[in-house]
LOVEX-41232 format. One record per residue (C-alpha): residue in one letter; x, y, z. Coordinates in steps of 0.2 Angstrom, whole numbers, plus 5000, padded with zeros to 4 digits. Layout:
LOVEX-41232
AXYZ ...
***
This chain:
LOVEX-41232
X500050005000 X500950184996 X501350285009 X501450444998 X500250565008 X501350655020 X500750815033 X501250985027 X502551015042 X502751185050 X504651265047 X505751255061 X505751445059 X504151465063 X503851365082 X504851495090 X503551635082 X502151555087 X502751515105 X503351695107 X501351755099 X500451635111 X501351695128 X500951855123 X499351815121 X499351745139 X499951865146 X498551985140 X497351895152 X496051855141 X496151675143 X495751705161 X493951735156 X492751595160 X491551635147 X492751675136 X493351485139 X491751435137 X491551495120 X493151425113 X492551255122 X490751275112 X491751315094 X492751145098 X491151055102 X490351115085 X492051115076 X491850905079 X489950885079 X490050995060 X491550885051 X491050715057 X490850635041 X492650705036 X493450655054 X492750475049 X493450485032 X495150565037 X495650415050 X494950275037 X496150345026 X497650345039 X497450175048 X495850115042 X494750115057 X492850055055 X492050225053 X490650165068 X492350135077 X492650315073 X491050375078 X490950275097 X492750285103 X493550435096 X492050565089 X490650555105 X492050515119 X492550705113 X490950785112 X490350715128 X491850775138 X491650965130 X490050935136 X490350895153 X491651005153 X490351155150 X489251085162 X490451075176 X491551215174 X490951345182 X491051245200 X492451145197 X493351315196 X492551395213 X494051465225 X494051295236 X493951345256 X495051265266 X494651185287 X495851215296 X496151245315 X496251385325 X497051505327 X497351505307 X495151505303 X495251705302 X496651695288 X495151665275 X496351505270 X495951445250 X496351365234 X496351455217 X496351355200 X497751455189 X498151445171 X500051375167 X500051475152 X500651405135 X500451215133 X501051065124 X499950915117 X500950795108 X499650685102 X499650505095 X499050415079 X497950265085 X496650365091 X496950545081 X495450635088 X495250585107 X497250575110 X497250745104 X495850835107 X495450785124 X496850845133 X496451005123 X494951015130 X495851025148 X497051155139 X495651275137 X494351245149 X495951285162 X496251455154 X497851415145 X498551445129 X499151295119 X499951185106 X499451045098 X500550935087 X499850775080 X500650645073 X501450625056 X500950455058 X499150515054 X499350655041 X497550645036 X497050675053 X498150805055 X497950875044 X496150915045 X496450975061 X497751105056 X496351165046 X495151155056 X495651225072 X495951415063 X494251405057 X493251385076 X494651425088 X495451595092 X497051585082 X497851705094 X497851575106 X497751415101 X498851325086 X499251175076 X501051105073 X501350965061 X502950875056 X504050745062 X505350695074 X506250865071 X504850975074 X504350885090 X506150915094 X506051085090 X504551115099 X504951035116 X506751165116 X505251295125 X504751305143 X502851285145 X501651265157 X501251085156 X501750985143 X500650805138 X501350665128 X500350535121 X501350375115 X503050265119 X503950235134 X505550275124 X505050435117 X504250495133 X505950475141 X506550605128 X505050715132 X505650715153 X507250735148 X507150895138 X505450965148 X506950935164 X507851075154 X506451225160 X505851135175 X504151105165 X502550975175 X502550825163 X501050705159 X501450535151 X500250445143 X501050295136 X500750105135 X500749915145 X500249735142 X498649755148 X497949595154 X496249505152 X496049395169 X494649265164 X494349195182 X493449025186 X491949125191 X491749215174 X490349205163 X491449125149 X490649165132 X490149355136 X491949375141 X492549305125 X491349415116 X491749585127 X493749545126 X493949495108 X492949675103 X493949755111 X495849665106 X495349685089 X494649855089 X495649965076 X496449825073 X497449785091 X497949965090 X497150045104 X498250085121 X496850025133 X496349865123 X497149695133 X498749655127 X498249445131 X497249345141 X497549245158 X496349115159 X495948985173 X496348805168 X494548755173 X493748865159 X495348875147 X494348745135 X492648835134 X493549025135 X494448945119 X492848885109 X491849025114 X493249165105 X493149025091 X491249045090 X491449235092 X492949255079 X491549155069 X490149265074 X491249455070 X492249385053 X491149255044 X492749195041 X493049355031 X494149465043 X494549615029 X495449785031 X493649875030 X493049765043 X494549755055 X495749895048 X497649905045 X499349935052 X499850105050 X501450065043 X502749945035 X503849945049 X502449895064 X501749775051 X503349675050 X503749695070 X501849605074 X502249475058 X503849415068 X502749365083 X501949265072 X504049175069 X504349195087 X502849125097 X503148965105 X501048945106 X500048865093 X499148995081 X497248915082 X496249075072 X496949215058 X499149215057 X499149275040 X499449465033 X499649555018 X501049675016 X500549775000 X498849825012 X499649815030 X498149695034 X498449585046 X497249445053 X496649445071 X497749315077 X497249205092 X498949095099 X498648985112 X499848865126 X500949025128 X501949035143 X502549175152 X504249175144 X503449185127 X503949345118 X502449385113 X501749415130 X503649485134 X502949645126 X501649775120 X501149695105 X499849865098 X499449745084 X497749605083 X498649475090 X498049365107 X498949275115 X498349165129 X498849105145 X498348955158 X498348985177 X497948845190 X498348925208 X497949095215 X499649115218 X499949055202 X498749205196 X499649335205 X501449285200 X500749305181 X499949465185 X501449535191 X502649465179 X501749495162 X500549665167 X501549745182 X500949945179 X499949915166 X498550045160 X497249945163 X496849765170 X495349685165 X494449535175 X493049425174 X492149355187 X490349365195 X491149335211 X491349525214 X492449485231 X493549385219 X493649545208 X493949655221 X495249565230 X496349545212 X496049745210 X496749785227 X498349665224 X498749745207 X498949895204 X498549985185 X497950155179 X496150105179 X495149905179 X493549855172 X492549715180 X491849605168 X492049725152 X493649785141 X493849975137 X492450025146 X493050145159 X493850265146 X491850305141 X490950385157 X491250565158 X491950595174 X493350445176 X495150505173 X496150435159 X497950395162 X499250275168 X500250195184 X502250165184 X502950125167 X501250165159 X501350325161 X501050455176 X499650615178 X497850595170 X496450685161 X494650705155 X493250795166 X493750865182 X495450795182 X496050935167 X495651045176 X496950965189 X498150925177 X498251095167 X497851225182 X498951255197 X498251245213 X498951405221 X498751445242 X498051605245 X497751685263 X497251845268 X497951905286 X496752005296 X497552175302 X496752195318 X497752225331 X497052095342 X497751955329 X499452075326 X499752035345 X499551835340 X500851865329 X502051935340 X503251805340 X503851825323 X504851995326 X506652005332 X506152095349 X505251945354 X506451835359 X506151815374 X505551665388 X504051745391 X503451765372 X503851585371 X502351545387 X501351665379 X501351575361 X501051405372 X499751475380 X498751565365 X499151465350 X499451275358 X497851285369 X496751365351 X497451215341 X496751085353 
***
């Protein structure tokens, strides 16, 4: 398949413009306007709902996605958090009061939700429209101005976007940045108030190291083997139905979607014929790019072929691909141990491998060894005091009980990682965390009742007899 479409970078020359223009433009304060936020975070709402049908088209055209795929993880995700978003605002940005004890109640003690200033989104390909536009969202609800630089990995995408965003946001505030490596390079040689990177573990890495430079707060978003647990409580074919939809999903490319399964030997069997009936029931033995979708490029086509090589399982469903078409089957590979390398690693492709587990402990090591800091963990069981125990024991970015993907649809849940899957989160309230500061303000009363209380503090007052008297009027009012 040609890979000739390639985004229209911006010049190197230009980044330093267009960070100089949007401090400036911070720095004028009219960011700080709620409504005025408000307005820029209805134009994104209609800049989505009004080019859906090019959205659609535009990611087809970079990595094939389903366009109902499109419409359900990427396009309502978005509009529903602008949504909320415009919904919420106003009291997720109230001055937060603060209890604390005497004498320090008369101080008027509280928390103001600042802008950072200029920020950086460095957004991924998989999901073009959510892993950029949603920390945007959080960009502008939080009264900063900001960057967004999609990936060249998705030109059609980002491209829209570059022309998009001029059209419905205030350009004076708020730009596109396309190109490559180098641009991102060039781009991250800036301080900023926050920066967000979406992607690898390795590039994330270089994106610490340089926002280290200026000192700059860092979100990472990156990946993990995400595990499916299928428990020997689980409902057995509706979890072979929920995990394979979401494994497969834009074709195995999706950060959140379980890397393999771990599967109780006393329901391996049936697990295994029920993702055979369900494989049956999706494909009709007729898994195509339009139905699954394709690799983005040559070079993560041939890295997820050579697990087919490198396996030790037995491939029981799909192991074929096409090269000219960067199709690639969904795969399912079963008697895989741990040692395996296709469970060693992210595979971010529609392969599945799985995995038998007699013993809880047995359960536990395999959990730790395969999906330690995952993004998510996934487990099936109705026995809810099962799933609760194995949620407690493993720590992840988020868990679904008896479903896959599904927490990264409600409004109001954080989206983000644990460990080597990334650190910080966003969507609903907790942008407004992520891209505001939290700044301490108290307001001393001047009376001179309480400038007595503060007696203490001045040179004079070093004396035994200050000391008995903070005892007695401080000690005794924080009691």
């Amino acid at each position: 398949m040609s890979d000739e479409f390639q985004v229209s970078p911006t010049s190197p020359e230009e980044i330093s413009t267009i960070v100089s223009e949007l401090n400036a433009s911070f720095q004028t304060g009219r960011t700080q306007s709620v409504e005025w936020r408000k307005v820029q975070l209805r134009n994104m709402w209609h800049m989505v709902d009004e080019n859906e049908s090019s959205i659609r088209e535009a990611i087809n055209k970079d990595i094939g996605k389903p366009m109902v795929q499109t419409q359900v993880l990427e396009i309502i995700i978005v509009k529903n958090d602008i949504l909320n978003c415009l919904r919420n605002l106003d009291s997720w940005l109230e001055v937060e009061t603060v209890d604390v004890p005497p004498p320090y109640e008369n101080w008027s003690p509280t928390i103001h939700r600042r802008p950072k200033g200029t920020c950086l989104i460095i957004g991924s390909w998989n999901y073009p429209i959510v892993l950029n536009l949603l920390p945007f969202v959080g960009v502008i609800a939080s009264g900063n101005t900001g960057i967004l630089k999609p990936s060249e990995l998705s030109p059609h995408t980002a491209t829209l976007i570059a022309a998009l965003f001029p059209k419905y946001l205030d350009n004076t505030c708020f730009k596109v940045v396309n190109g490559g490596k180098s641009i991102a390079q060039t781009l991250l040689q800036f301080p900023y108030g926050h920066i967000l990177y979406t992607g690898g573990a390795a590039v994330g890495r270089e994106v610490m190291k340089s926002a280290a430079q200026h000192l700059t707060p860092v979100t990472l978003e990156l990946g993990g083997c995400n595990a499916a647990l299928v428990t020997e409580n689980a409902n057995v074919e509706l979890a072979a139905t929920r995990i394979a939809w979401a494994k497969f999903a834009a074709a195995g490319q999706t950060c959140f979607a379980p890397n393999h399964a771990i599967v109780h030997e006393s329901v391996y069997d049936s697990f295994i014929t029920a993702l055979k009936h369900t494989y049956e029931s999706y494909y009709q033995q007729n898994a195509t790019v339009e139905r699954v979708g394709r690799i983005v490029n040559n070079a993560h086509w041939k890295r997820i072929m050579d697990f087919f090589a490198s396996t030790n399982g037995k491939i029981i469903l799909g192991g074929h691909g096409h090269e000219g078409s960067r199709f690639i089957e969904p795969t399912v590979i079963i008697d895989v141990d741990e040692s395996d390398p296709v469970v060693q690693t992210e595979i971010f492709g529609p392969i599945f491998p799985v995995v038998k587990y007699s013993t809880t402990g047995d359960r536990n090591r395999l959990l730790q060894a395969l999906s330690s800091d995952a993004l998510a963990l996934y487990i099936f069981s109705d026995d809810l005091e099962q799933a609760s125990s194995v949620m407690k024991s493993s720590i992840t970015g988020s868990v679904a009980i008896n479903d896959c993907m599904a927490q990264i649809t409600p409004t109001g849940l954080p989206f983000g990682g644990f460990g080597k899957s990334g650190f910080g989160s966003y969507k609903g309230k907790a942008s407004i965390d992520t891209f505001s500061h939290k700044q301490s303000v108290v307001t001393v009363p001047t009376l001179p009742e309480f400038e007595e209380l503060l007696g203490w503090r001045y040179p004079y007052a070093e004396s035994m007899e200050t000391v008995e008297f903070v005892k007695a009027n401080l000690e005794e009012k924080m009691q």
